[in-house]
C-alpha distance (Angstrom), angle and dihedral (degrees) to the residues before:
residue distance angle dihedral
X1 . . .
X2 3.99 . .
X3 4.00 104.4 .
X4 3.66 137.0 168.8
X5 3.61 138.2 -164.4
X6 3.29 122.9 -125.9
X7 4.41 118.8 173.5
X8 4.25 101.7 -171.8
X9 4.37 78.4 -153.6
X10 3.96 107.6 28.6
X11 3.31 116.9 -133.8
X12 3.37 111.4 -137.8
X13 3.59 99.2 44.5
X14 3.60 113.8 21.4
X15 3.88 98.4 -118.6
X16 4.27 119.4 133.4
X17 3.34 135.4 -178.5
X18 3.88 120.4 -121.4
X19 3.95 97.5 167.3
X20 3.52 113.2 119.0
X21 4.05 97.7 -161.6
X22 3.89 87.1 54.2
X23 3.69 88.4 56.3
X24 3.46 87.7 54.7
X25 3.55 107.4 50.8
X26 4.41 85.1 47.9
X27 3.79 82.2 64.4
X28 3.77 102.0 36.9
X29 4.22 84.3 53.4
X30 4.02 86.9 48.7
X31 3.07 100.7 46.0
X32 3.78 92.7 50.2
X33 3.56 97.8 43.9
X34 3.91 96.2 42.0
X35 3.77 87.3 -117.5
X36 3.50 119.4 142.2
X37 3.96 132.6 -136.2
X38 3.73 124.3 -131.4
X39 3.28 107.3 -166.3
X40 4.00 117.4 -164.0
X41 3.76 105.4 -160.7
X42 3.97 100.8 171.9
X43 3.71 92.4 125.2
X44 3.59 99.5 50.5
X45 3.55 109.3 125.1
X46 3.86 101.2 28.7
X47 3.88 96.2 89.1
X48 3.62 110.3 141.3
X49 3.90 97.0 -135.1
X50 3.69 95.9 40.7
X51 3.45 107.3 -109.8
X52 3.59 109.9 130.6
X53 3.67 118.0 -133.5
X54 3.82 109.0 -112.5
X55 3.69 114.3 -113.3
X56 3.87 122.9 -113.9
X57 4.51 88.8 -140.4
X58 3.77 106.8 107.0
X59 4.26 94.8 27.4
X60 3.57 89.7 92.8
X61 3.69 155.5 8.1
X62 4.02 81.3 -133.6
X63 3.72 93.1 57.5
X64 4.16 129.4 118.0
X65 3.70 120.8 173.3
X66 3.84 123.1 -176.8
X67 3.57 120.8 -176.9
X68 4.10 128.1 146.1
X69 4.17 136.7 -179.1
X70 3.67 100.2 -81.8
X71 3.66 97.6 90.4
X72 3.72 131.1 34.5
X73 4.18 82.1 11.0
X74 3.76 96.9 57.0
X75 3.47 90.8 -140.3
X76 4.06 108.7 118.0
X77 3.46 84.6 141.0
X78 3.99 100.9 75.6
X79 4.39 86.9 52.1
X80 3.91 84.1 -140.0
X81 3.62 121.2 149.7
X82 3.83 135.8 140.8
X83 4.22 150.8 -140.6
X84 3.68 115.9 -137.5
X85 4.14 106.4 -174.1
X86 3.61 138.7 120.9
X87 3.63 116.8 -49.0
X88 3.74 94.2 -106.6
X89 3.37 94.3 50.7
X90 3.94 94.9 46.8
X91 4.18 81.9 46.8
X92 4.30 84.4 66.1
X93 3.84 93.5 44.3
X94 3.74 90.9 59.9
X95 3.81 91.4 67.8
X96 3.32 98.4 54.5
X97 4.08 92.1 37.0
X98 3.70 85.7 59.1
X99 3.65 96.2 46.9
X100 3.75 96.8 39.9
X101 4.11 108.7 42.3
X102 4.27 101.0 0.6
X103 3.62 87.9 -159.2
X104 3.62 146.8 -6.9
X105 3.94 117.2 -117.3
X106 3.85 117.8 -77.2
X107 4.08 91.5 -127.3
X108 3.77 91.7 39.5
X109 3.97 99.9 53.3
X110 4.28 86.2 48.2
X111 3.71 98.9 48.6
X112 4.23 89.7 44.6
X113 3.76 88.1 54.4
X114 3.59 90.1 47.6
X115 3.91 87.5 44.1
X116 4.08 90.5 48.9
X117 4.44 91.8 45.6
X118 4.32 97.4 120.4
X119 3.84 99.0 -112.3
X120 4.18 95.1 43.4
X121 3.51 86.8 46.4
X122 3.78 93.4 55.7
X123 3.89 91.0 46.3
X124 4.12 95.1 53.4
X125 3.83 98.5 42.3
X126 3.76 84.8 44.9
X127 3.82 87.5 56.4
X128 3.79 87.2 42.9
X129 3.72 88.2 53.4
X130 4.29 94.7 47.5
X131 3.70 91.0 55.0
X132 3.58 99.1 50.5
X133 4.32 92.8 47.2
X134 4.35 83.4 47.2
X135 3.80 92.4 46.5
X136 3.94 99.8 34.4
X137 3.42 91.4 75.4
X138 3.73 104.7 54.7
X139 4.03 88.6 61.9
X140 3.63 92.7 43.2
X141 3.69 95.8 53.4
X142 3.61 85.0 44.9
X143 3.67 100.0 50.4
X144 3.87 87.0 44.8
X145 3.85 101.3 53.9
X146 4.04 83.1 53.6
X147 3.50 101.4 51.3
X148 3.90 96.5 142.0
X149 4.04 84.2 58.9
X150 4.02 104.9 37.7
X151 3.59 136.7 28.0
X152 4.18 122.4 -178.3
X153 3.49 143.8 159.6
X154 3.94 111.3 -124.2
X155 3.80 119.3 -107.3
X156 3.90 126.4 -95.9
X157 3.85 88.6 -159.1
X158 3.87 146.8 -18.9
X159 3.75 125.9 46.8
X160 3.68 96.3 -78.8
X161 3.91 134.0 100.1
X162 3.89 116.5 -174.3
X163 3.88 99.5 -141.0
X164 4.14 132.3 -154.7
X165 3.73 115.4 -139.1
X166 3.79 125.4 -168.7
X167 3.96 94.5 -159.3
X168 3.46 114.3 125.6
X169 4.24 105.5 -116.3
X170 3.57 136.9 74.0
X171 3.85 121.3 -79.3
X172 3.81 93.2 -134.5
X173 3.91 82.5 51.5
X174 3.98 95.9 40.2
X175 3.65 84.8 48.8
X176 3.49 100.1 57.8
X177 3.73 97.6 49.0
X178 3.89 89.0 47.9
X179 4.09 77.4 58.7
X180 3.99 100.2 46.2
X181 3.79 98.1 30.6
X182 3.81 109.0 33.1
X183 3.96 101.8 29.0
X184 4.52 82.1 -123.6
X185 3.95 121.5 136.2
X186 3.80 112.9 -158.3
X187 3.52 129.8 138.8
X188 4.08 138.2 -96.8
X189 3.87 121.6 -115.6
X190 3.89 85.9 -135.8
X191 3.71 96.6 66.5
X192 3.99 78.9 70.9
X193 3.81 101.8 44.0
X194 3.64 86.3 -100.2
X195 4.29 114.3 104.8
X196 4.04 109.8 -170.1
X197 3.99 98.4 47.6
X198 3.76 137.7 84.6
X199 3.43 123.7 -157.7
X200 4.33 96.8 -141.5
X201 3.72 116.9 -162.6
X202 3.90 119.6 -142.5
X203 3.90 119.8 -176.6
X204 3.45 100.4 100.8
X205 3.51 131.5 106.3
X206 3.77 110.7 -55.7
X207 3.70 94.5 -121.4
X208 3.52 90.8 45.3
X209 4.11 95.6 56.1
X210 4.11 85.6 40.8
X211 3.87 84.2 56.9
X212 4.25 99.1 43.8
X213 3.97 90.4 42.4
X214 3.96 90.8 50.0
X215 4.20 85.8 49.8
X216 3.92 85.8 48.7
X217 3.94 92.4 50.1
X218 3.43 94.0 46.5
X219 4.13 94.6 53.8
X220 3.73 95.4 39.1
X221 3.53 99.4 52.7
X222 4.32 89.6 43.0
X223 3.60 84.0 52.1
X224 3.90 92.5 43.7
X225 3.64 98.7 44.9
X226 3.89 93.5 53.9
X227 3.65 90.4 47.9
X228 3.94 102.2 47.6
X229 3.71 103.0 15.3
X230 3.48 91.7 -145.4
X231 3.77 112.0 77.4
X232 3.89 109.2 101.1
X233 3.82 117.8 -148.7
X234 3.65 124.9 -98.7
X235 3.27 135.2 -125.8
């Protein structure tokens, strides 16, 4: 079967696509090549200028979106997610729903329909939305005022900005130290195809990110300055 991918907030690097006439010629294409789209929606909703990302549903008969509370919700801790599709296709899932989970938790299933209700679900993606545009800026000034280190596009959505580096080591490797030596979690270019970046999460606590970006500094530019020679230390 003929599929393609579609994420309405990509994952690695924060982009989304709002244009309607794009989403139009995906589904024209699929629906002429019997290909179907999967559309991954988890980060609709956590756009930082509050447009919400128009959902694939409804474009086409060949259409299946997936999406769940984890992400723009902030609620990973429910394990609630969903399959919109045709009702054939929905029909199949069942089987291996059953098999797979059973059932979600009583408690959980009640609070995500109270999470989902129009007007709550306006007030937490509008929280999701308030700590991305506080916390946004604290990487982006960072990444700016080391411009000979990091490079990046900024973020359409989500609290994640996929970031160049011109140090002179693997990410997988650079990663990894960051882990052992500075106590910081990120991850590695590489696990996308794509050596030299690192995708760099930043909704936590403001202190907190001020603290893990320092730890990063400090490792890239040691491993920088030994490899070059010439990259002075920042302030």
């Amino acid at each position: 079967m003929a599929r393609r991918y579609r994420c309405a907030r990509a994952s690695g690097d924060g982009a989304y696509q709002a244009d309607h006439h794009l989403q139009s010629e995906q589904s024209s294409v699929a629906n002429r090549s019997g290909a179907w789209i999967l559309a991954d929606e988890i980060y609709r909703g956590a756009e930082r200028d509050g447009r919400e990302t128009p959902t694939m549903w409804g474009r086409s008969d060949r259409v299946i979106v997936t999406s769940g509370l984890s992400k723009a919700y902030g609620l990973p801790g429910l394990r609630i997610g969903w399959i919109v599709g045709p009702p054939a296709f929905v029909a199949s899932t069942w089987s291996y729903h059953d098999y797979t989970t059973i059932a979600p938790g009583a408690l959980s299933d009640a609070l995500a329909q109270r999470a989902l209700e129009p007007a709550r679900r306006e007030r937490i993606l509008s929280r999701t939305r308030s700590i991305l545009n506080q916390n946004f800026p604290v990487i982006g000034e960072w990444l700016d005022g080391r411009g000979d280190l990091f490079s990046y596009a900024p973020p359409d959505a989500g609290a994640i900005v996929y970031v160049r580096y011109r140090i002179p080591v693997n990410s997988t490797e650079l990663v990894t130290r960051l882990r052992t030596e500075k106590s910081v979690l990120i991850v590695p270019g590489d696990h996308f195809g794509m050596d030299g970046y690192l995708r760099i999460g930043f909704g936590e606590d403001i202190a907190y990110l001020r603290s893990a970006l320092e730890r990063i500094g400090d490792l890239g530019l040691r491993i920088a300055d030994r490899g070059s020679g010439i990259i002075q230390r920042m302030s």
